[in-house]
N, C-alpha and C positions, 0 to 999 in steps of 0.2 A: 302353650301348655302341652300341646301334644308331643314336641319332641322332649320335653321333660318328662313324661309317661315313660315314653318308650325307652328315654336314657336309665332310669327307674327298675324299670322291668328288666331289660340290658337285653331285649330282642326286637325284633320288627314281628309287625303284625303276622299271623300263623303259621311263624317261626316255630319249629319245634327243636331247641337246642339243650343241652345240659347247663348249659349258661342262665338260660331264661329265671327270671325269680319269681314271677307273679302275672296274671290273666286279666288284661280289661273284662270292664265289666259295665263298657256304657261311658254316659255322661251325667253330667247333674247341674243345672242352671244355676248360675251366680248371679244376682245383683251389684255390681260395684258402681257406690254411691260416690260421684268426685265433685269438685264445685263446678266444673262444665256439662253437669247431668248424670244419668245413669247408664252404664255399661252391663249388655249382659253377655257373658262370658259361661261357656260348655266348659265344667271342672270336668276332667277324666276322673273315672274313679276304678280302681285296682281291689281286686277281689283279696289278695294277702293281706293285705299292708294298707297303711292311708297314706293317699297322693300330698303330696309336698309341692309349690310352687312358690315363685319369688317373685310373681306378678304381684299379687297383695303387698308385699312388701316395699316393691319396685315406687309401687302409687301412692301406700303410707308415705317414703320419706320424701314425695313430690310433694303431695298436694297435704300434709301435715294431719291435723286433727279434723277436718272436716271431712276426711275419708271413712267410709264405710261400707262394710259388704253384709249378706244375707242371703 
């Protein structure tokens, strides 16, 4: 998830470029619930815009309807 941040943002950490589009701003703890336990996962989170990732997705179309996050 973190190089999905920084592809996101379109810089490396205290990059100051005209390119750059948005400023971390931390993390934020996830739960992801699968049928082999729970995963906790640092969501980046982006002070512009909201952080997008394809990890939840990735584990939705594994593990079906018994996935969830919080």
């Amino acid at each position: 998830m973190e190089e999905e941040a920084r592809i996101q943002i379109s810089s490396l950490p205290y990059d100051r470029t005209e390119k750059r589009k948005g400023y971390r701003n931390g993390t934020r703890t996830r739960t992801l619930k699968t049928t082999d336990g729970k995963l906790e996962l640092k969501k980046p989170q982006i002070r512009e815009f909201p952080f997008s990732t394809h990890v939840f997705e990735i584990f939705k179309n594994r593990e079906g309807p018994q996935l969830s996050y919080s």
